[in-house]
C-alpha positions as CSV (number, residue, x, y, z in Angstrom):
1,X,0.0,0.0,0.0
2,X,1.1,3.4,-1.1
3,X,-0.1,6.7,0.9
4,X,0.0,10.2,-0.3
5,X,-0.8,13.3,1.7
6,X,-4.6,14.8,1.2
7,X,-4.3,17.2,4.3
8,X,-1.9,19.0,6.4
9,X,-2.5,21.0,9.5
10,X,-1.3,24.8,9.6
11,X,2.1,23.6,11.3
12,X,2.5,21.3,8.5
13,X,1.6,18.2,9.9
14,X,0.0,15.5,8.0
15,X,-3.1,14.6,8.9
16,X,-4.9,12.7,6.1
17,X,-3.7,10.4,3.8
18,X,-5.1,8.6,1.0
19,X,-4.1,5.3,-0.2
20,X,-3.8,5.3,-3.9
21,X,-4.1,2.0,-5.3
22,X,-7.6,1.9,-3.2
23,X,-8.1,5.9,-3.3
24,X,-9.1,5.5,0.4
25,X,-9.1,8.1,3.0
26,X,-7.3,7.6,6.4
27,X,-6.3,9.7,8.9
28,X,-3.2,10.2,10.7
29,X,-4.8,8.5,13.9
30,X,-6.0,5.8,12.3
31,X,-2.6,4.6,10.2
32,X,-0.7,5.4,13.5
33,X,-2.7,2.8,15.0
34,X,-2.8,0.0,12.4
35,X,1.5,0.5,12.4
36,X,1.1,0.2,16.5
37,X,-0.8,-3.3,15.8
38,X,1.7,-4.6,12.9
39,X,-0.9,-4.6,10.2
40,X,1.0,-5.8,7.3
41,X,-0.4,-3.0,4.7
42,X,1.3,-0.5,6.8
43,X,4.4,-2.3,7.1
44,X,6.6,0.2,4.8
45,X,5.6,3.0,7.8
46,X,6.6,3.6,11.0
47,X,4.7,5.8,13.6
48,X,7.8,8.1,15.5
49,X,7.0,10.7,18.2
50,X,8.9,14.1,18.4
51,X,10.1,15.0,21.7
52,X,7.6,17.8,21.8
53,X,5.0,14.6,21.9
54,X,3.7,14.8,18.3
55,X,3.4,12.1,16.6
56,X,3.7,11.4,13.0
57,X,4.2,8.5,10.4
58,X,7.1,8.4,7.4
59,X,8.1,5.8,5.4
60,X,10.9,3.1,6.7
61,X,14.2,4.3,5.3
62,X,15.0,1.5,2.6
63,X,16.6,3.2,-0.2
64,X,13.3,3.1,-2.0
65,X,11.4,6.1,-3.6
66,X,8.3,3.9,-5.1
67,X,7.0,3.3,-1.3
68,X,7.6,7.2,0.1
69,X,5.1,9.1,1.5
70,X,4.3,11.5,-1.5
């Protein structure tokens, strides 16, 4: 599964995503959850909190454009 960016809060977080091969919505809640559980369509993410206690999702570092977050 491939995400791309549909919203961004005014600090430039991202909060919505859609997954294009399905062009379904999710938000940044619920993909930081399905990474917490391990779901495999999530496995190219990772959820990492900032030290200020935000928390956001990027792509694992592999070397790999085709699965970044666009």
């Amino acid at each position: 599964m491939n995400l791309k960016v549909s919203k961004k809060s005014s600090t430039g977080l991202n909060t919505v995503f859609v997954n294009t091969e399905s062009g379904r919505k999710i938000t940044l809640n619920h993909a930081i959850n399905q990474i917490n559980k391990g779901t495999p369509n999530y496995s190219n993410y990772q959820a990492v909190t900032k030290s200020n206690g935000t928390t956001y999702i990027r792509s694992i570092a592999d070397g790999s454009k085709k699965n970044n977050i666009e």
